[in-house]
C-alpha positions in Angstrom: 12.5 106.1 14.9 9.6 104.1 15.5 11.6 101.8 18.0 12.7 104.7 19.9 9.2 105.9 20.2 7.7 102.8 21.5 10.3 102.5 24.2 9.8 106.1 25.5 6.3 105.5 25.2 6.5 102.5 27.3 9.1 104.7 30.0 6.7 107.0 30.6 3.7 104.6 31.0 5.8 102.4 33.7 6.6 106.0 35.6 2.7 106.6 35.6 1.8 103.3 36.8 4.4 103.0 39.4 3.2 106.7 40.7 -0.4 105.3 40.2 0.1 102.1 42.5 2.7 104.3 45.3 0.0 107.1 45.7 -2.1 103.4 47.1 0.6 103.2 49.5 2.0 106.6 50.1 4.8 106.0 48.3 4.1 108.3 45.3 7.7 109.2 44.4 9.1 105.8 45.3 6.4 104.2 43.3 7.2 106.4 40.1 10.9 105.8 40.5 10.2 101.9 40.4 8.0 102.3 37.3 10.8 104.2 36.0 13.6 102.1 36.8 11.4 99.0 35.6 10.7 100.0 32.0 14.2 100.9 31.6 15.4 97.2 32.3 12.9 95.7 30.4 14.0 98.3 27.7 17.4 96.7 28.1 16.8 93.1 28.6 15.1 93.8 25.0 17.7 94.8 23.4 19.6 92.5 24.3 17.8 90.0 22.3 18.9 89.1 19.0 19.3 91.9 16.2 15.8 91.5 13.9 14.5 94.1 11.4 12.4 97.6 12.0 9.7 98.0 9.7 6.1 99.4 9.4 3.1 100.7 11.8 1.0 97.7 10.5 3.5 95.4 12.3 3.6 97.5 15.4 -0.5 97.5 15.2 -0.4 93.6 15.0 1.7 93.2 17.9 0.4 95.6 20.1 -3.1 93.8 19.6 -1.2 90.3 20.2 -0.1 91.8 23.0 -3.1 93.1 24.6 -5.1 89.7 23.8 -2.4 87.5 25.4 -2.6 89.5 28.5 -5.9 89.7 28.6 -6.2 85.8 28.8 -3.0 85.6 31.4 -5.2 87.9 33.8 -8.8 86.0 33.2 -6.0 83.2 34.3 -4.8 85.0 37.2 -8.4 86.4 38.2 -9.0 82.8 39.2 -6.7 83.0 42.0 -7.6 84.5 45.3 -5.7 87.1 45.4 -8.1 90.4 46.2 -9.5 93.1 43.3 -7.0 95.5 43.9 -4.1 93.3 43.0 -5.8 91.8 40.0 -6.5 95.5 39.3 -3.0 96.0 39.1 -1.7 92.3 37.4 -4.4 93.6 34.3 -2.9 96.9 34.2 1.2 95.3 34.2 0.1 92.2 32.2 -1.0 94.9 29.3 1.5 97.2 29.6 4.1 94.7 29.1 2.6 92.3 26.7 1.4 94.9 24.5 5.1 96.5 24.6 6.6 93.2 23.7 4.4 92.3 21.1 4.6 95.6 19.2 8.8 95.4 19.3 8.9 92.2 18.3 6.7 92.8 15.5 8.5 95.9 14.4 11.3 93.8 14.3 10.2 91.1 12.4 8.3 93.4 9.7 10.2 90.5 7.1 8.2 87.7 8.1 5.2 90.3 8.5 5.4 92.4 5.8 5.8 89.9 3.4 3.3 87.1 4.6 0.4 89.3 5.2 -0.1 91.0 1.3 1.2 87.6 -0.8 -0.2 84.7 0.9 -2.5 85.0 3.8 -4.7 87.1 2.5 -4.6 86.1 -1.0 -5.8 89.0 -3.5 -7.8 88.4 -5.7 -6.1 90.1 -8.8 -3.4 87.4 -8.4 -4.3 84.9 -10.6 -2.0 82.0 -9.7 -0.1 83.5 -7.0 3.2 84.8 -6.9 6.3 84.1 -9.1 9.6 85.2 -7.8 12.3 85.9 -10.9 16.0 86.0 -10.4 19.1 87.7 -11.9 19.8 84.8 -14.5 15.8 84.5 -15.7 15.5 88.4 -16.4 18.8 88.5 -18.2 17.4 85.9 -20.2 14.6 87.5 -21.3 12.1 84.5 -22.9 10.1 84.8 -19.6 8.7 88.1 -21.1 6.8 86.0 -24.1 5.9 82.6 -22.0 4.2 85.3 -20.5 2.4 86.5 -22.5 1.3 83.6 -23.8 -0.6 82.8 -21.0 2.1 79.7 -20.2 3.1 81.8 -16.8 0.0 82.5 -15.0 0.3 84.7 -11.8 2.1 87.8 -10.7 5.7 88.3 -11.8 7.9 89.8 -8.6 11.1 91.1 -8.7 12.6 91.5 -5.1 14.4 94.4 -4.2 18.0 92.7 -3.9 18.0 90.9 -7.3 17.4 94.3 -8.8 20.6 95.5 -6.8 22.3 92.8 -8.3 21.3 93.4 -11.6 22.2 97.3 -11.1 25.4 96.4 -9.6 26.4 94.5 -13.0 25.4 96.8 -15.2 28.3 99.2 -12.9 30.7 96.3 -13.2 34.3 96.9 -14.9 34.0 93.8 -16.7 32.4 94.3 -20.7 30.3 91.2 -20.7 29.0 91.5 -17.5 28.4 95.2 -17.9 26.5 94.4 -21.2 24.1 91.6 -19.3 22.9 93.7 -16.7 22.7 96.7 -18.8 20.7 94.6 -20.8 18.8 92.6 -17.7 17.7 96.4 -16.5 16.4 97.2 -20.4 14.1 94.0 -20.1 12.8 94.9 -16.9 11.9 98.1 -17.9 10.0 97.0 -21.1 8.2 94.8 -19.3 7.1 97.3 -16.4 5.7 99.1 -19.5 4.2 96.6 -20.6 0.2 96.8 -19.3 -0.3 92.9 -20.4 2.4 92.2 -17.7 1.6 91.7 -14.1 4.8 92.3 -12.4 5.6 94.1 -8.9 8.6 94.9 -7.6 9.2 93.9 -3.9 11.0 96.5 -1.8 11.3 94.0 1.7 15.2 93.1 2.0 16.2 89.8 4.2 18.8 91.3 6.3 19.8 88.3 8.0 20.8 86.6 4.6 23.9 88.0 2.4 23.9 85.8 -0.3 21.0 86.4 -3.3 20.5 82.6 -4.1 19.9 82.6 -0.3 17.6 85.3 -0.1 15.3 84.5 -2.6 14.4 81.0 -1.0 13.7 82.3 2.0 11.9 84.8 0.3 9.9 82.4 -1.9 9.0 80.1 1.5 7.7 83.0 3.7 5.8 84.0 0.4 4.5 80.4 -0.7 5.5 81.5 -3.9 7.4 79.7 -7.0 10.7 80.9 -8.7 11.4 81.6 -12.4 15.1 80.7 -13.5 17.8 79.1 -15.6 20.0 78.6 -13.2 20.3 74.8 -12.7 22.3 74.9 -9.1 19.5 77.6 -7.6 16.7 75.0 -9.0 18.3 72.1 -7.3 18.7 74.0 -3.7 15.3 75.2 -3.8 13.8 72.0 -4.9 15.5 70.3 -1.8 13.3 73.0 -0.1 10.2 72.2 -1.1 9.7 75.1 -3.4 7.7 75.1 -6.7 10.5 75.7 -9.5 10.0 77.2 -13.3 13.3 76.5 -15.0 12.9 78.2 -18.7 15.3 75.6 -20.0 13.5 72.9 -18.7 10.3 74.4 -20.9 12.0 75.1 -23.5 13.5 71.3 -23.8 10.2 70.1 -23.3 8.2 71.5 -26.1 11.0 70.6 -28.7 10.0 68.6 -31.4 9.7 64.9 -30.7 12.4 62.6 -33.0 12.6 58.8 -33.2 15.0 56.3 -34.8 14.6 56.3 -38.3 13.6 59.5 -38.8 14.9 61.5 -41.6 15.5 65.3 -42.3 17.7 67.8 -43.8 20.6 69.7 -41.9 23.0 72.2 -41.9 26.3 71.0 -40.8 28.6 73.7 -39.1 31.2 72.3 -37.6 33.3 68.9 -36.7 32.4 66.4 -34.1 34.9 65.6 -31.2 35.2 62.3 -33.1 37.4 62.5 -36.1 34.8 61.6 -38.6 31.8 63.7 -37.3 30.0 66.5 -38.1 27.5 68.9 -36.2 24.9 70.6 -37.0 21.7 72.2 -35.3 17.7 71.9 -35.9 15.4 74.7 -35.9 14.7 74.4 -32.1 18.5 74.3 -31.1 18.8 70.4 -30.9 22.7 68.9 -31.9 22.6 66.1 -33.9 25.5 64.0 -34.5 26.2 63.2 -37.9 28.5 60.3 -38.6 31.4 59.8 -41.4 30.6 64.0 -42.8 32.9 65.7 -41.6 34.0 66.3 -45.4 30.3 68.0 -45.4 30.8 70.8 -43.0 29.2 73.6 -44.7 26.6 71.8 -46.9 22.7 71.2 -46.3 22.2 67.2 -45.9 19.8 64.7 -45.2 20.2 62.8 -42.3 18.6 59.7 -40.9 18.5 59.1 -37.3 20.2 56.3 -35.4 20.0 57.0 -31.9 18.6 59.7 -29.4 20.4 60.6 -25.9 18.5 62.5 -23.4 21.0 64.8 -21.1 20.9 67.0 -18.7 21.0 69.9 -20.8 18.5 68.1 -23.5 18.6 66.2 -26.2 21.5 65.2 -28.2 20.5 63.0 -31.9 23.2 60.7 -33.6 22.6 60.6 -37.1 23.9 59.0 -40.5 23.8 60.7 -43.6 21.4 59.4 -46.5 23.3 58.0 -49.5 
């Protein structure tokens, strides 16, 4: 709605002007029916031009004063030229018209890039600690980012953009149990955390039209924004990182405040179940680490001391080899 008024606006100006400068000449009705016929093919050659968003008066306001300054220094340009007042007089009076026209549809239409730059990161605010940190399907499902943050390990504002919401509403509809259950259970977590007043967190309603995927999406997002993203999700880490964006990966945190073990360390374990070897045993530490044990698989089930032999760091943490204590 706020295209179409711009562009009548603009038809109606051009028919004014083009009367303006005929009634010079004599040509009144001539002259309005070139205005006319002028703003309607810039009109077209417009639209023409690649599909972008429509948002927002404060775009259109930006543009529209874009405008007007570019064609004010076009015409201080031109004024250098001989060519007599009442043509520069007119030049000023085109120059404006169409610059300020151009710049207020184009801003319109980019109200993405606008929208979202101007609150977040030009014009920093000042009750955003640490700027902004973007969380996605997989980290809200999760739900540990709700005490890291409160623990002050987080700082910044927590923002939830409109189409990961979506997502999460769409698998909370799904036919599938499980994948009902997490985002049934992704939407509860967002909610208690809304209600929380120790949590800073904003949802952002500015959609990315020109992406379709959500991994997608939120790196864009998180570039225009200069912001960081939360997650678990190792692939979405990795393509963002090759991006140059700021990544919090909960698992990564997680693996790095577990407790620190060296060879020749000894502790009691529970062992639950058998290794892939024939004569192993697994069990689990307090902070989720496996451990190895060799020769007790005839243990499975009992609480044993263990001494450690080796430590192997992996991708998804650390993994001890142990032996048991006679």
């Amino acid at each position: 709605m706020t295209l179409l008024f711009i562009r009548c606006f603009f038809v109606i100006i051009s028919v004014f002007v083009g009367y303006y400068v005929g009634s010079m000449s004599g040509l009144v009705l001539p002259g309005a029916g070139i205005g006319l016929m002028s703003g309607l093919v810039l009109i077209f050659l417009e639209s023409r031009l690649q599909r972008v968003s429509v948002r927002g008066l404060s775009s259109m306001v930006f543009g529209l004063l874009l405008g007007v300054f570019m064609a004010k220094m076009l015409s201080d340009i031109l004024f250098l030229l001989p060519l007599g007042e009442f043509l520069h007089s007119i030049l000023r009076v085109v120059l404006t018209i169409v610059f300020s026209y151009l710049g207020a549809v184009m801003a319109v239409r980019g109200k993405d890039e606008f929208n979202i730059i101007i609150p977040y990161v030009r014009f920093r605010r000042q009750d955003i600690k640490e700027g902004v940190v973007l969380l996605d399907t997989s980290v809200i499902i999760d739900g540990r980012i709700n005490d890291i943050y409160k623990v002050n390990f987080l700082p910044g504002r927590l923002v939830v953009p409109r189409f990961v919401l979506e997502e999460l509403q769409k698998m909370a509809d799904a036919s599938d149990d499980l994948r009902r259950q997490r985002g049934r259970r992704g939407l509860e977590l967002l909610r208690t955390m809304q209600n929380d007043p120790k949590m800073d967190i904003h949802i952002h309603e500015d959609d990315l039209t020109d992406e379709q995927e959500v991994d997608a999406k939120l790196v864009r997002l998180a570039k225009l924004m200069d912001a960081r993203i939360c997650t678990i999700d190792f692939n979405l880490g990795r393509r963002a990182a090759l991006q140059g964006i700021d990544i919090l990966n909960i698992h990564e945190l997680v693996n790095a405040v577990k407790s620190v073990t060296f060879m020749g360390d000894t502790f009691e374990v529970k062992l639950i179940k058998e290794g892939k070897e024939a004569h192993q045993a697994v069990g689990y530490m307090e902070d989720g680490t496996m451990i190895v044990v060799t020769e007790a698989r005839h243990c499975i089930g009992q609480q044993v001391k263990v001494k450690v032999t080796s430590v192997l760091q992996t991708q998804a943490g650390k993994m001890i080899f142990g032996e048991l204590l006679k």
